[in-house]
C-alpha positions, 0 to 999 in steps of 0.5 A: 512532528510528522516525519516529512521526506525532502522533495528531493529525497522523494524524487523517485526517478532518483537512485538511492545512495545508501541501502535502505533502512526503517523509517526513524525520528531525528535522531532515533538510534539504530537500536530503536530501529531494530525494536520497531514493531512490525507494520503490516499494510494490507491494500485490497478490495471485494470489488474487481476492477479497482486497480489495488494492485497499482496502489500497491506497486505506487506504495512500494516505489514511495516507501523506497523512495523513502528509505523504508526497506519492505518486503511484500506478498502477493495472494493472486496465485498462481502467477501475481500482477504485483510479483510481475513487476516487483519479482525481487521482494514479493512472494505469491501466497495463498491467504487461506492456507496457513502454510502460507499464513506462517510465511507473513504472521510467524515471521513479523517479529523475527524477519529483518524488514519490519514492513510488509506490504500485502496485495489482496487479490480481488474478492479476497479481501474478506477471506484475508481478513477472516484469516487475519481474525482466526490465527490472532493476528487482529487480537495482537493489533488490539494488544499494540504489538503490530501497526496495522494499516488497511488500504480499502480501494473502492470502486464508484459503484454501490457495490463497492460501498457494500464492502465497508459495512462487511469488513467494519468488525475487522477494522476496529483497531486499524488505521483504516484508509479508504482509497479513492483510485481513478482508474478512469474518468467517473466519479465518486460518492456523489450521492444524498446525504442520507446514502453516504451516511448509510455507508461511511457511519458504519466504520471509523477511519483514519482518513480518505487517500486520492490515487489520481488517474494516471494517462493511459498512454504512459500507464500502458508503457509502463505495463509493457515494460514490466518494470515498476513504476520508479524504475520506468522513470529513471529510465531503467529495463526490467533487469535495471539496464538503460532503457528509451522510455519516452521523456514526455510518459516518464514525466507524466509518471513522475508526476503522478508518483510526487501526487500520490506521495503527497497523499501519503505525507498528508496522511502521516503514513511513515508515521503510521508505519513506524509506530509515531501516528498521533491520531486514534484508531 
């Protein structure tokens, strides 16, 4: 059964009790926690533009939200959007250097947080997955001894499609999410049969997630505010002190992060996270 937060457990405006801990089946013992295999949830894109980075920072406030401690890196460097806004638990590597490949890889099983949440910068997702394939780490995902979750944000163009059929050898044995972000107005995929198949056969996936578009006034706020997401909600400044964010954008943002984390519950993301997903790779 999959595992489904409270509606008022995932209110992400709230502010947690407890520290955060790995997500668990009803009346899973710590133990249990302690030997879950690490999960990595790579979010990225060839295609600029397609706003990777808030799926990020939407991923990290919901796994917060539900009590998954996580940790997450950055691979804009020098100066990443994601460590802009989330400085405490992200750190900026660089993907095609193997000092910084060491940081994410060799620490999986011996790093206390089992999630780790990486943010491709654009037009590195195929570099990130060479290296991926080069130092074993997709050879291990094959052998189940990490959960492998790739979030793929696809623009509405051809050329994002273009992507799928690039990285289909990579993506074999995970769970493979392509990501609908309505950055704007336009629509996707409204193509022939014959297109769309020519695209979408070419890989297997775990599903499609729906980012709805958020109102550019409030998503606008947010950046000027430079907090994340939840923090923005609940009223709070970069450094967690009272804030006077606008009631009317807060509550266009909260409403957007319950969408989004619907989305994920559809998905059976937790699930996923924690070894429990029931559905083929």
């Amino acid at each position: 059964m999959a595992y489904k937060p409270s509606r008022e457990k995932r209110n992400v405006s709230s502010r947690q009790e407890q520290p955060p801990v790995a997500p668990k089946a009803k009346g899973a013992s710590s133990g249990a926690v302690r030997k879950m295999k690490p999960a990595v949830i790579l979010v990225g894109a060839d295609k600029g533009g397609v706003g990777k980075t808030t799926v990020a920072r939407a991923l990290l406030d919901y796994l917060a939200a539900n009590n998954v401690l996580t940790r997450a890196f950055d691979t804009e460097t020098p100066r990443g959007t994601l460590h802009r806004f989330q400085p405490e638990q992200t750190s900026v590597v660089d993907m095609t250097s193997p000092s910084d490949q060491m940081k994410i890889i060799d620490t999986l099983n011996t790093a206390e947080v089992k999630v780790s949440v990486i943010d491709v910068r654009a037009g590195g997702l195929g570099p990130a997955l060479d290296a991926l394939r080069d130092t074993g780490f997709l050879e291990a995902v094959k052998e189940g001894e990490v959960n492998f979750i790739l979030f793929h944000v696809l623009g509405s163009s051809i050329a994002s499609l273009d992507e799928i059929g690039e990285i289909a050898s990579h993506v074999q044995d995970a769970y493979y999410f392509m990501v609908k972000n309505h950055v704007n107005d336009t629509t996707f995929f409204e193509w022939d049969p014959l297109t769309h198949r020519k695209y979408f056969e070419k890989v297997r996936t775990a599903g499609e997630i729906t980012i709805p578009k958020l109102n550019e006034m409030s998503y606008e706020q947010v950046e000027i505010a430079g907090t994340p997401f939840s923090a923005f909600v609940a009223n709070k400044g970069m450094n967690g002190e009272p804030a006077n964010h606008s009631f009317v954008l807060r509550g266009y943002v909260r409403t957007w992060q319950n969408k989004i984390a619907d989305e994920f519950d559809r998905v059976e993301l937790l699930d996923l996270i924690a070894g429990r997903g029931g559905k083929d790779r």
